[in-house]
C-alpha positions as CSV (number, residue, x, y, z in Angstrom):
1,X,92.2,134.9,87.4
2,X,93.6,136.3,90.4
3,X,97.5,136.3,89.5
4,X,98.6,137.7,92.9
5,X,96.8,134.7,94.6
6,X,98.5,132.5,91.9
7,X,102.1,133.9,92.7
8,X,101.3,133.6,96.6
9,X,99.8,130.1,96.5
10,X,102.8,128.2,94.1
11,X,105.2,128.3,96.1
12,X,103.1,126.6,99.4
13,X,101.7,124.5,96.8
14,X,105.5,123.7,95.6
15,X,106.8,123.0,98.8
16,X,104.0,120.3,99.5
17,X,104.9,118.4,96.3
18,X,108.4,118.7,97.7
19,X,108.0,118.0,101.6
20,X,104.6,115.8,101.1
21,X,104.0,114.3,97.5
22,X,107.4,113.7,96.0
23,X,109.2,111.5,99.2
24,X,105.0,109.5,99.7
25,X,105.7,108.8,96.0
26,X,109.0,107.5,96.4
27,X,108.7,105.2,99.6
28,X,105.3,103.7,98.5
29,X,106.6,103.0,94.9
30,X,109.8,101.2,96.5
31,X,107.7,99.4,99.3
32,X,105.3,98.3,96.3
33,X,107.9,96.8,94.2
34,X,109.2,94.2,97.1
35,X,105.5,93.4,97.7
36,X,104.8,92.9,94.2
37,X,108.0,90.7,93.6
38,X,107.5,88.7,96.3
39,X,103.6,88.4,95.4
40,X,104.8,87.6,91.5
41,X,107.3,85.0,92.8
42,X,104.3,83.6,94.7
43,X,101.8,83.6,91.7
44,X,104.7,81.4,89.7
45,X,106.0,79.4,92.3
46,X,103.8,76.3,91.4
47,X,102.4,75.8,94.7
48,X,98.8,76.0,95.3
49,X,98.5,77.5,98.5
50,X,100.8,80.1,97.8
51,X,99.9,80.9,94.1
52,X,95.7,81.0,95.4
53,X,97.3,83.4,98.6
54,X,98.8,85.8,96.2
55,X,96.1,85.7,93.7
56,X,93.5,86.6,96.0
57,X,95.7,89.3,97.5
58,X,96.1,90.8,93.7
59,X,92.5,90.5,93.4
60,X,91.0,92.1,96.8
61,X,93.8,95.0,95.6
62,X,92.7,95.7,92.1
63,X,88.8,95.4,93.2
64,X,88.5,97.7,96.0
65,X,89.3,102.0,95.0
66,X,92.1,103.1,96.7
67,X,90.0,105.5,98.6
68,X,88.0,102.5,99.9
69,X,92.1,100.9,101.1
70,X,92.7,104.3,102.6
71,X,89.8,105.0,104.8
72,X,89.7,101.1,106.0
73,X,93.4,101.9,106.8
74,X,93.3,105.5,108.7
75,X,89.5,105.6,110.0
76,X,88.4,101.9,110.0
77,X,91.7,100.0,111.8
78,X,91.2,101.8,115.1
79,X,87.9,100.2,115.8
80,X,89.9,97.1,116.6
81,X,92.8,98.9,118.4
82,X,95.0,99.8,115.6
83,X,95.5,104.1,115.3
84,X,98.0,105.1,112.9
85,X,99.1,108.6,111.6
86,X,98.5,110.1,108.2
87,X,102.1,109.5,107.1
88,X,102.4,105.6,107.9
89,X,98.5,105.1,106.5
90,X,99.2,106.6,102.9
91,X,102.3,104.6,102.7
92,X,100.6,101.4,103.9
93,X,97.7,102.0,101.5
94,X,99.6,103.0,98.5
95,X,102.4,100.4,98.7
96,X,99.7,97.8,98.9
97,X,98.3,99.2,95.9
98,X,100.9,99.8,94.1
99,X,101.6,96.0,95.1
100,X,98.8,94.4,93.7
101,X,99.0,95.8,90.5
102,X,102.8,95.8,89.8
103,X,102.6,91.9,90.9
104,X,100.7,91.0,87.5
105,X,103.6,93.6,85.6
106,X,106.5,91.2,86.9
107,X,104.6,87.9,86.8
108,X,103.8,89.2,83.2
109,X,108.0,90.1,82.2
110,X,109.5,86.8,84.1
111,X,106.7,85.1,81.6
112,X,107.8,86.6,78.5
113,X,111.3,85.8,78.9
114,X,111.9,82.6,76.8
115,X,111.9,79.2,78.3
116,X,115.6,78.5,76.5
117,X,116.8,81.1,79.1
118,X,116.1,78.8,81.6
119,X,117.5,75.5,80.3
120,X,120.8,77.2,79.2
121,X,120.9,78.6,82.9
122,X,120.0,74.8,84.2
123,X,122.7,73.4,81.7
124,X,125.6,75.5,83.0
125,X,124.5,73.4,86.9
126,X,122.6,76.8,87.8
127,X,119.6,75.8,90.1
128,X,116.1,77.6,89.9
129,X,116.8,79.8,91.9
130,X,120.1,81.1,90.7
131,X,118.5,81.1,87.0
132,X,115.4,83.0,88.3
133,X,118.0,85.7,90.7
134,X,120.9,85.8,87.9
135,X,119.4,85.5,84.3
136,X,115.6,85.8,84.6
137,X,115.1,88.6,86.4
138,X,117.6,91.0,85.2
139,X,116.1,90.5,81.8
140,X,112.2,90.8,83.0
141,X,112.9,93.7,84.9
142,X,114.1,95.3,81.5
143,X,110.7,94.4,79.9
144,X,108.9,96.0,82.9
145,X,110.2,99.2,82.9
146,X,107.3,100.5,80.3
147,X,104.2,99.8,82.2
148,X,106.2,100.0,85.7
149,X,107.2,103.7,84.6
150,X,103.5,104.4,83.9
151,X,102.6,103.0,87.4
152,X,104.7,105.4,89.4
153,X,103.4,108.6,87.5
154,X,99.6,107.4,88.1
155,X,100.8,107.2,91.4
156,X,102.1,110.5,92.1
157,X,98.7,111.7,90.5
158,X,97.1,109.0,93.3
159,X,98.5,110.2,96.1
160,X,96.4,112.7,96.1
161,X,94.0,110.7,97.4
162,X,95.8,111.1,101.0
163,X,94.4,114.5,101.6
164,X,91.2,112.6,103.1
165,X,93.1,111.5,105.7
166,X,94.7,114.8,106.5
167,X,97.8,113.8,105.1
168,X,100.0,117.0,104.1
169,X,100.8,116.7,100.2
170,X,100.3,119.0,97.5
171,X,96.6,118.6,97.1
172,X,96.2,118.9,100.7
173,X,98.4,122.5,100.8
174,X,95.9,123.7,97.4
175,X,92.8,123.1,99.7
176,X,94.2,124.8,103.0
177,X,94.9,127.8,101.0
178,X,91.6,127.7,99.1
179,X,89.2,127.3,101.8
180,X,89.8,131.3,103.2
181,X,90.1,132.9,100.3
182,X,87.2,130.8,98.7
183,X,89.4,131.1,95.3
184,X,88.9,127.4,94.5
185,X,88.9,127.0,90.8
186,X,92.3,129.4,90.7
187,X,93.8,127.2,93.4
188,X,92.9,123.8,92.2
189,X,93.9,124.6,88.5
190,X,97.3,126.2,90.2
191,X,97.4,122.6,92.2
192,X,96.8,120.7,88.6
193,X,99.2,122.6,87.1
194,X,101.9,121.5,89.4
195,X,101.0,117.8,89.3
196,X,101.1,117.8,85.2
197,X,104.4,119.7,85.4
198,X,106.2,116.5,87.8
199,X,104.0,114.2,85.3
200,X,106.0,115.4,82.4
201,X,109.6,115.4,83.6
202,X,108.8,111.5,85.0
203,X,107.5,111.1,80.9
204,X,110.5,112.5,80.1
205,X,112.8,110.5,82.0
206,X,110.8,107.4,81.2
207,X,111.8,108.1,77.5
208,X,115.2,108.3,78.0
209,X,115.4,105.2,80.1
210,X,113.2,103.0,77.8
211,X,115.6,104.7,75.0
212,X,118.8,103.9,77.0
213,X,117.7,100.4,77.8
214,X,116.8,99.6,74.0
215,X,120.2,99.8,73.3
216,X,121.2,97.1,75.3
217,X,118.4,94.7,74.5
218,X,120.0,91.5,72.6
């Protein structure tokens, strides 16, 4: 191990999860969520159309690889006139993602939430809607924290995907600074290293949240 590389490289590496990973993370994981709502609203709206629209959105998403969305996203859109920069790409192609799978975690919580919920809300003169907006929803978005938590840490871990489309994250920052010195394994493990340490403060918080919430569920 070359520890003066090590000391020289984490804080390059540090600033990339900072500047590059950390903010990607955070807008793709917020743009996913309205997609997925909307697409789990969709999926239990009871029309056809719709519900077949969404569903075939949630499948093209969790059948293609995420590198397969990215490269048809940076490389493959400009071939019919679309160019668009490393920063809007990754947030197009995780969002999207992140999307399609989160869809099937909300359709899943609004589901499990008894159907009594919804008569009380409709004998109070509450419409659908309101019921779905003012009762439902609050309540499924408790049961969806779980798997939704898990979701956003595989998607920092995902994210660094984005260095094939010269996208500047953390990942990106450990290969820049390996390629000179030809120090890969030290780099990349230095790079790993970094990712597991943001994967376990996200666990932790995650714990204290689902903790937090359990002792406000009825």
């Amino acid at each position: 191990m070359n520890w003066q590389l090590i000391l020289e490289s984490l804080g390059p590496i540090a600033i990339g999860a900072v500047t590059g990973t950390i903010p990607l993370t955070l807008a793709s994981f917020a743009l996913g969520l309205v997609i997925a709502v909307a697409l789990a609203l969709a999926r239990i709206s009871g029309v056809r159309w719709l519900s077949g629209l969404a569903r075939a959105y949630i499948s093209a998403i969790r059948g293609t690889p995420l590198l397969v969305q990215l490269f048809v996203i940076f490389y493959g859109m400009p071939q019919i006139g679309i160019t668009l920069d490393p920063w809007p790409s990754a947030i197009i192609a995780l969002s999207m993602n992140v999307g399609g799978y989160a869809a099937e975690i909300i359709r899943a919580s609004i589901l499990s939430i008894p159907r009594g919920q919804w008569e009380a809300a409709s004998m109070i003169g509450m419409s659908r809607g309101q019921s779905l907006w003012r009762i439902v929803l609050p309540q499924a978005a408790r049961v969806s924290v779980p798997p939704l938590s898990n979701t956003f840490i595989s998607l920092v871990k995902d994210t660094s995907l984005c260095s094939v489309i010269l996208f500047t994250e953390l990942f990106r920052v450990a290969q820049r600074i390996a390629a000179p010195s030809g120090e890969f394994l030290t780099i990349y493990i230095v790079a790993a290293a970094i990712y597991w340490v943001i994967c376990l403060v996200l666990a932790a918080g995650q714990d204290r949240l689902e903790k937090k919430l359990d002792r406000y569920a009825v």
